[in-house]
N, C-alpha and C positions, 0 to 999 in steps of 0.2 A: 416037821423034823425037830427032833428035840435038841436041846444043844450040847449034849454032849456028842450025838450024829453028828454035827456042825464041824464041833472040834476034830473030831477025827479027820473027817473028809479033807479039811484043810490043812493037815498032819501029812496026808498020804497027797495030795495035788500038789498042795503051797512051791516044792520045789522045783517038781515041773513047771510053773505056769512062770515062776521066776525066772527061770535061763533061759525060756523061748524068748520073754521080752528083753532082757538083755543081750541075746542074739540078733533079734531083731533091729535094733537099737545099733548095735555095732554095724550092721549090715547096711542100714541106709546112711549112716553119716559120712561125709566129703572128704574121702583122704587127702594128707597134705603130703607136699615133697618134704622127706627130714633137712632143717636149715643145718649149713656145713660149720663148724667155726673156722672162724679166718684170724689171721694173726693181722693185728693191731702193728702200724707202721704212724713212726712220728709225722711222716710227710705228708699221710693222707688225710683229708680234709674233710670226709664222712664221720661224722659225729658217730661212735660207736660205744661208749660211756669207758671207766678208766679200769676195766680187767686185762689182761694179758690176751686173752681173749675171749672175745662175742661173738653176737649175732647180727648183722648186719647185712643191707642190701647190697647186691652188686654196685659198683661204679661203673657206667659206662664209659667212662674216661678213665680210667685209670690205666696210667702206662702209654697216656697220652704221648710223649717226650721222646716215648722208644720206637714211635711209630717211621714213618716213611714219607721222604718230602718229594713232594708228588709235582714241584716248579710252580712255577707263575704264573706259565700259560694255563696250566689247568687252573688256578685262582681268577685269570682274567676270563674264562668264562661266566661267571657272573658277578663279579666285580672289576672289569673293563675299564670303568671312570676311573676306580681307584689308582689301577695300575699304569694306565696312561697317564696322570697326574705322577706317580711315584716317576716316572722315567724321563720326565721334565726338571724334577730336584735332584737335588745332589745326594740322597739316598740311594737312587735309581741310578746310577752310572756305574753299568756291567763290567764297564774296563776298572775301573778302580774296585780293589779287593777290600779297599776296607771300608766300605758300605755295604748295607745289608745286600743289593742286587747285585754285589761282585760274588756273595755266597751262596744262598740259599734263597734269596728272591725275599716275595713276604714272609714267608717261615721263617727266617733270620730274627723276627720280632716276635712273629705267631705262633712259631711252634711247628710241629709237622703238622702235615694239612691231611695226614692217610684217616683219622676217626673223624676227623671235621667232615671227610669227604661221605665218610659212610654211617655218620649219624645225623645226617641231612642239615648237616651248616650249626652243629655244637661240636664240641669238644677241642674246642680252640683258644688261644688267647687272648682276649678281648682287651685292649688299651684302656678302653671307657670301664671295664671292668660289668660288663654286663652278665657274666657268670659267677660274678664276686672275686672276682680277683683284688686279693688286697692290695693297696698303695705302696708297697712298698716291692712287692713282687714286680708292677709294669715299672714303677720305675729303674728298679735294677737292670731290666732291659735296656731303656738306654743308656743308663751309666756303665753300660760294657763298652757302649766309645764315647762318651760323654762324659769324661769324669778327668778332664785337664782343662787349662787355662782358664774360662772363665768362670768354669760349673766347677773347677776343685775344691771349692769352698760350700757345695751344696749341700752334704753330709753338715746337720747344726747348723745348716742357716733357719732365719724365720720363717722361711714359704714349708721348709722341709719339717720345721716345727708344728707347722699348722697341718701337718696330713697331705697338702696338697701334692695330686699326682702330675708329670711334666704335661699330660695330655690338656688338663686343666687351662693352661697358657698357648700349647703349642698344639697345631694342627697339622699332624703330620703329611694328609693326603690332599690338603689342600695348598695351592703353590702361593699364597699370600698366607702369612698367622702372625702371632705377635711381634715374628723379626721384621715384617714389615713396617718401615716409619708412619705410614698412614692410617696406618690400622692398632699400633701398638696402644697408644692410652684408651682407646674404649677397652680392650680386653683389659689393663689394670683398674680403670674405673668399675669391673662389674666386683669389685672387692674395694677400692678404694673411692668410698662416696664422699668422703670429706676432704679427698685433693680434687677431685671433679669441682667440688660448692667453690673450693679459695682459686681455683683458675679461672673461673665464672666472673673473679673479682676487677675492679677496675686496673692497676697495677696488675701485674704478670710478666711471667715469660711467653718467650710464641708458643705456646703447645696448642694451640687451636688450629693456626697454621702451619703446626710439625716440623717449626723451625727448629725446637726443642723436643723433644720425646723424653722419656721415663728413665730409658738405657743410657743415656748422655749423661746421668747426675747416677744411675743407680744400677747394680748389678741384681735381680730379681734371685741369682743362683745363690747368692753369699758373697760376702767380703769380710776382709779384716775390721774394716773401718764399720763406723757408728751409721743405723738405719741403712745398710747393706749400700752405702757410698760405694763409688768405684775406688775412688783414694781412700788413701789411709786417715785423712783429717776433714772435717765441714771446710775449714779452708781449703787445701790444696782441692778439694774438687771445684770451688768456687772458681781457684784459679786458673783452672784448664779453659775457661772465658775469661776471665777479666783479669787478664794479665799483668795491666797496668797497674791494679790494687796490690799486688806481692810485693812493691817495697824491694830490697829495705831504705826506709825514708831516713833522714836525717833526724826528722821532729815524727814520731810517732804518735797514734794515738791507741789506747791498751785496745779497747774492745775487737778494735778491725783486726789486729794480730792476733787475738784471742779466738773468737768465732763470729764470723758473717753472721750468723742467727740473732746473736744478741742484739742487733738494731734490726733485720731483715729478716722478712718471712718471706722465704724463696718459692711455695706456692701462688702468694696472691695477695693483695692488701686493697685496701682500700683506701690508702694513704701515698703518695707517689712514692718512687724509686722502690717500692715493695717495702716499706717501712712498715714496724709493729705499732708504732702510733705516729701522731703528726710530730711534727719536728721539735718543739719547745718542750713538750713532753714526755719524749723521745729522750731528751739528754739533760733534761732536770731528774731523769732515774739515779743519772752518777752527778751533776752537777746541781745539787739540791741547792747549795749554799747562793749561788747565784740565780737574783731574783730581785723584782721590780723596785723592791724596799729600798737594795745596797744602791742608793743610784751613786755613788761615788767612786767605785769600782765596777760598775756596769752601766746599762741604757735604763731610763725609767718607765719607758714605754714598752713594757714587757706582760705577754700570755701569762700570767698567773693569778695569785690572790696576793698579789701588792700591796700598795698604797689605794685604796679603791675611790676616796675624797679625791684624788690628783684626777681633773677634768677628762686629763690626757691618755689615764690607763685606762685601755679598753680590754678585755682578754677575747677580743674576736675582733682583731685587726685585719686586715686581709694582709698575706705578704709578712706576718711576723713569723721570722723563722732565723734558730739559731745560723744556719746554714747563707743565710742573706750576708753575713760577716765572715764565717767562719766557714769559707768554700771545699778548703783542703782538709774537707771533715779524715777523708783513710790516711795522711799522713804527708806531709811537705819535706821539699829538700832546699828551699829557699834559705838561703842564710837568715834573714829575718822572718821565719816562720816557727816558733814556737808557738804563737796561737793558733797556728792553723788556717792565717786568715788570707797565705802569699804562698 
């Protein structure tokens, strides 16, 4: 065939053999359902990019909230433990309306339980945030009755700074959690590892024995006062214990009316009475001038870098301590106690 026969032939086919294959072609490929556009809602949490609107999957949860609370007894079908735990705490008390089980049982926290029920144990509100519920959504749960007396300073405290969500501390469906005295410092120790090491230390408070807990010195919600004190001052919470330091003394001495901290480390020390150092050192911070040299205004047998020729200076005496003289270190009411020594 010659090629100008070629050319024709493919003139007078070419167009037929084109639209069978193209027919063909359309004929076996997988139809899809047309996707609908949905309008884009601030509230919803499905990433659908920032047009007016997209394309985007369903939610099965969506509309969770408008659902249907289906009680507790249907919840305590397979969460039984939980629910007999809730109705042992004071969350759980039917008669009283302003706990969650005077209204809505667990749903009062959880949400309605009607898509939970019928998307086989999703579409609910998870505390631990195991569906991504952000921290700040479960906490507003309980700050609908948690948000007086001690928690009203939670909003800008430091825990509420750091992200952490109330669940974090508190165990709701268990009947011991952090409000228990014996159980509270390991739960602050799994964040606080450097007042765990100075309680460890020889000086201390009872916290090992739970004579002392964390909540006796510190409000974990917030306070006005400095490192989330219960009080408003490092002193006045010192003196909700040590009564007998608050004075007012006749002979003062500045530091103790100032702040407990400046001589005491109220974690832990290794020096008695919770001191930040040993005693001579201790009060040669403000008392520099006095020292083994002046012996004419002081002792010459003194902890320092004295007279080091005098036989008698030793700076590791056993028992040299300012405090051997000068008893009534926080303040005397003695008429002759200006030194602090009666």
């Amino acid at each position: 065939m010659s090629s100008w026969q070629k050319l024709l032939l493919y003139l007078i086919l070419g167009p037929f053999f084109f639209a069978g294959h193209s027919f063909a072609a359309e004929t076996n490929a997988p139809t899809e359902e047309p996707a609908n556009p949905v309008a884009i809602d601030a509230a919803d949490a499905v990433e659908a990019g920032s047009a007016e609107h997209a394309f985007k999957k369903a939610n099965p949860c969506e509309g969770m909230e408008k659902g249907d609370y289906l009680g507790s007894d249907v919840c305590a079908d397979c969460h039984q433990d939980k629910v007999d735990n809730m109705k042992s705490s004071p969350h759980g008390q039917a008669a009283d309306p302003r706990t969650p089980f005077g209204r809505e049982g667990c749903e009062t926290c959880h949400g309605p339980g009607m898509l939970h029920f019928e998307t086989e144990g999703n579409c609910i509100i998870s505390m631990t945030g195991r569906y991504g519920e952000p921290v700040e959504q479960r906490n507003q749960i309980c700050l609908q009755c948690h948000q007086s007396g001690m928690t009203m300073h939670w909003i800008g405290s430091a825990h509420e700074a750091e992200d952490l969500a109330c669940v974090d501390c508190h165990s709701i469906h268990q009947r011991h959690d952090v409000t228990e005295r014996t159980a509270q410092t390991e739960v602050c120790y799994k964040c606080h590892q450097s007042i765990r090491a100075e309680n460890l230390r020889v000086s201390r408070h009872p916290t090992r024995e739970n004579k002392v807990i964390c909540s006796d010195c510190h409000n974990a919600h917030g306070s006005l006062g400095p490192s989330s004190l219960r009080q408003f001052t490092i002193n006045e919470n010192c003196y909700t214990c040590h009564a007998e330091k608050r004075g007012p003394f006749l002979w003062e001495h500045q530091p103790v009316s100032e702040d407990c901290t400046l001589c005491h480390n109220v974690h832990g020390s290794n020096h008695r009475a919770l001191l930040n150092k040993p005693g001579p050192h201790l009060c040669q911070q403000c008392h520099s001038s006095v020292s083994g040299t002046n012996v004419r205004s002081h002792i010459g047998r003194f902890l320092d870098y004295g007279n080091l020729s005098d036989p008698g200076v030793n700076r590791f005496v056993v028992g040299s301590n300012c405090a051997n003289c000068h008893s009534q270190v926080h303040g005397s009411n003695h008429p002759s106690g200006p030194k602090l020594q009666r």
